[in-house]
Each structure stands twice: as C-alpha cells, then as structure tokens.
N, C-alpha and C positions, 0 to 999 in steps of 0.2 A: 504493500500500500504506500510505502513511503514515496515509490515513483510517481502518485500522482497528489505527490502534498503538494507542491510551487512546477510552475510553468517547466517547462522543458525548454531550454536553447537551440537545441539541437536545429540546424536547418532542415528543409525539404527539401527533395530533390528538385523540385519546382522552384526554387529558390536558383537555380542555378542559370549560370548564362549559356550553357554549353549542351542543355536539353534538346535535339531534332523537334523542329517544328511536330512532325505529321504526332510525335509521340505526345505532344501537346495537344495537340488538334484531339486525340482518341479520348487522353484524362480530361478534356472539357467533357466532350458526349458524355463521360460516365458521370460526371460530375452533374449535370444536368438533370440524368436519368434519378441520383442518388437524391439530387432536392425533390424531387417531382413523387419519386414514392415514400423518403421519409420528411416531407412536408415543409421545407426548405423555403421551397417558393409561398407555400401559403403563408409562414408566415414574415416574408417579405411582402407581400400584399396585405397583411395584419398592419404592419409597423408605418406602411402608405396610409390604412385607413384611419389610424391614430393620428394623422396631420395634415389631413385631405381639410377637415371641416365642412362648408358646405359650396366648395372653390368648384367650378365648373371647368376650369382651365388650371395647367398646373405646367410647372417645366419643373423637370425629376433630374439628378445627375447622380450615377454610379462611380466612384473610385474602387478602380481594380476590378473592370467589369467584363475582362476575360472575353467571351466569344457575343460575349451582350445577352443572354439566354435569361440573368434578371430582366432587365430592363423590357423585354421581347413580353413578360409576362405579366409584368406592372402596366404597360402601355396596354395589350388585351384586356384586361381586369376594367382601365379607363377607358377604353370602348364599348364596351359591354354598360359601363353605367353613366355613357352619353358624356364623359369628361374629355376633354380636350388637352391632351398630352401632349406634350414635348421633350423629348428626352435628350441625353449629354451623359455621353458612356468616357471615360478615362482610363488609359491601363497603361502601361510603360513599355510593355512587349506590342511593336507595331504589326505580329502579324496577326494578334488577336484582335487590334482594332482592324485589320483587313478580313478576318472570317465576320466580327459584328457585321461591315457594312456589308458585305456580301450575302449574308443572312436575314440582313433586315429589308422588312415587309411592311409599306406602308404606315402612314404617320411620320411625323415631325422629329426627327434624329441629326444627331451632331455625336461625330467621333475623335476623338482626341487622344493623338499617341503623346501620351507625355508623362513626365512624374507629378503626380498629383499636386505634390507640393509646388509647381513650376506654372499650375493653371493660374489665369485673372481669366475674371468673366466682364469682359469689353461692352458687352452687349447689352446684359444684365444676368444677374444671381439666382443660382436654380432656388425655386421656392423651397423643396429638397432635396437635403443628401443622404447620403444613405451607401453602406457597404455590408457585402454578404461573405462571411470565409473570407473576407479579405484582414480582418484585425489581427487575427492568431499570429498571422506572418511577420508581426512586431514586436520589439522589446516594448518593455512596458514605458520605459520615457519618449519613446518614438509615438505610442500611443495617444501619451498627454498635448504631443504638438500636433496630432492627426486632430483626437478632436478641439482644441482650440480652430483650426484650419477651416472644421466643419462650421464650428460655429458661427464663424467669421463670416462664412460665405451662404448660407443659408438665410432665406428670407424669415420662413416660415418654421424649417425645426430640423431635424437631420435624425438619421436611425441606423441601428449597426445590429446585424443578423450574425449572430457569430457561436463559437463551440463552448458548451460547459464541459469543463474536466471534469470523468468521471469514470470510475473503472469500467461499468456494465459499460459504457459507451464506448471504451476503448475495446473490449474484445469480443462485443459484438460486429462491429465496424470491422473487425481484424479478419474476423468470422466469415463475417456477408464478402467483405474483397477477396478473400482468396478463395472462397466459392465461386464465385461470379464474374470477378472483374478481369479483361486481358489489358488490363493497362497496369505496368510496372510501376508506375509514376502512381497510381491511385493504390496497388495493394502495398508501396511504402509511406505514404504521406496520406492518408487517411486516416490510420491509428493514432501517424506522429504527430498528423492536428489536433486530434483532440489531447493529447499529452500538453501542445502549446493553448491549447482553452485555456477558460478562465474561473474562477471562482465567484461567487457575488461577493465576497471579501477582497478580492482582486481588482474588482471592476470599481467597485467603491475608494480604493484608493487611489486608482486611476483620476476619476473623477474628481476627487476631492486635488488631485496633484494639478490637475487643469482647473481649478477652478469653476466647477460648474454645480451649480442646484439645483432642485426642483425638476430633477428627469424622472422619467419611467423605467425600473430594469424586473425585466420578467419572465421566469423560467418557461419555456417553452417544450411540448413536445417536438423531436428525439432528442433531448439533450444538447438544448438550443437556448439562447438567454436572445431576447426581444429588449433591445437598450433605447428610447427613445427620448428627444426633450422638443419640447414646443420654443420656438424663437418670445424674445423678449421678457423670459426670467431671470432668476438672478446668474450673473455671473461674477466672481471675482476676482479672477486676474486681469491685471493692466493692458489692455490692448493693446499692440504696436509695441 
C-alpha cells in the first residue's frame, strides 16, 4: 500500500519525444474507447454542465487535447441542446493537432499547436477551460501555475477531469489493459496514471498553493475527481 501513499514521479512513456507517431495515433483510439465505456466523457460533459448556466452560446478550450475526441463530445452534447459552441483545442504535439483537425466535423473549431503556457487569446477568452488526463502529467508546482493560467484566462470558470489514486483503480486498469489493449503505450501508462493521480488531500493543497477558493472537487465514478470553480470568486494570489 505504501506505493500509493504520494504521487508517483515516475514519467510515461507518452511523456517522451521519441514515441512513433502511428503508436500515438492507436493509444488515442484506446484512450477514447476507455472514457467512453468507463465514463470519462460523461463526466467531462458533467463538469461543462456545472458552468454552462443558462448561456446559449459558449466558446470551450481544451489544454492537452490530444486527437480532440473531448472536445468532439462537449460540442455534440451543445448540439443536441440547441447551444452554440465554439471550441479551441491546445496540445504541444502538432500531429495530434493535425488528427483533431482532420477529424473534426462540423461546428466552430480553432487548433493550436502550442505549449499551453505560450497561448494569448487575441481575439477573446474561452468562457471555458477545462482538461481531461491531462493534470497527472504534472508535478505538483507545475500544477499551481497551470491552474492560476486557467484562471486567468477563463471568463466564466474552468474544470479538470482527472485520476484518483487508488489501489482497486490501479489493478483493475492493469487488469482491463493487458486483456484488451494492443497499444504498449496504454498497457504501460494507464496503471502508471493512476499511481501519478491525486488524493482530495493533494488536490486541496494544490489549491490552497495557487491561491484559489470556493471550487467544487468531487469524486466521481471510475475513480475520477470532477474539480470545478465558477469565474469571479475568491482568489488570492497576486496576479501578474
């Protein structure tokens, strides 16, 4: 048990620069497949419907949004209930912003190969942000300047879909991939995500180290923490 007291360092192999595209390309598909049956995606359309209000028009932006397969389903969801989406996908790896655009279907979309940290929004500020399995992939002070970032640039509120550490989750996950999965990339670094999850004790010191109050952090089914804050509460660090 002591393996899953504190976060895990350890990198993924997706972490690395020297990964074959197509083998990227396969750990997306699975990784899609895996929100979609243990509910990934819903509750990334949870954490939209927490900051929607009663806004008929919305501009959404993803950091670290991979082949765009959130955003593809937040945007569906805003169709379905007559909302007028605009989306803004971000990822650092330009060939995943070239499968997004090449994937995406209809609706108002904007792709940006860049490091998140590197984006200005020219034009104007997505109402929100929001990231899925993209947190884990950080130390925990990388963290504190990620969500100040969000905050900054968010109209309306921003939300982070990400892993609770937790044993049943790690060798289930261990379990399910090497029954199932022909991607290398996914039967290594899907256990070793959730070893890099977080704790609600984690999360709150996070928080507390950026300076933020008055958010929503809520455990989710499979082993999923739903982190949400609405724009114009308290925050207390010095901006700029």
């Amino acid at each position: 048990m002591t393996r899953f007291a504190k976060r895990s360092h350890q990198k993924e192999l997706l972490d690395q620069d020297s990964i074959p595209f197509a083998d990227i390309e396969q750990n997306m598909r699975e990784l899609d497949l895996i929100n979609t049956w243990l509910g990934g995606h819903r509750i990334s359309v949870l954490g939209l419907k927490q900051l929607l209000g009663g806004r008929r028009r919305i501009r959404i932006c993803e950091i670290g949004c991979g082949g765009g397969d959130n955003l593809r389903v937040l945007s569906r969801y805003c169709g379905r209930h007559g909302i007028d989406a605009e989306v803004v996908g971000v990822d650092i790896n330009e060939h995943c912003i070239s499968v997004a655009r090449r994937k995406w279907q209809g609706g108002q979309a904007e792709w940006l190969h860049s490091d998140y940290r590197q984006v200005t929004f020219d034009r104007r500020k997505p109402d929100i942000i929001f990231s899925s399995l993209f947190c884990h992939h950080f130390t925990d002070e990388e963290l504190v300047s990620m969500i100040r970032w969000m905050e900054l640039n968010s109209t309306t509120g921003w939300y982070v879909n990400d892993l609770h550490r937790h044993p049943l989750a790690y060798y289930s996950i261990r379990w399910l991939t090497r029954c199932w999965s022909r991607s290398y990339l996914v039967k290594n670094d899907a256990p070793l995500s959730v070893l890099r999850g977080f704790s609600r004790t984690e999360w709150k010191k996070i928080l507390k180290d950026a300076g933020i109050e008055g958010y929503h952090l809520k455990w989710k089914w499979a082993f999923r923490w739903l982190l949400y804050r609405s724009a114009g509460l308290t925050v207390s660090y010095a901006a700029g």
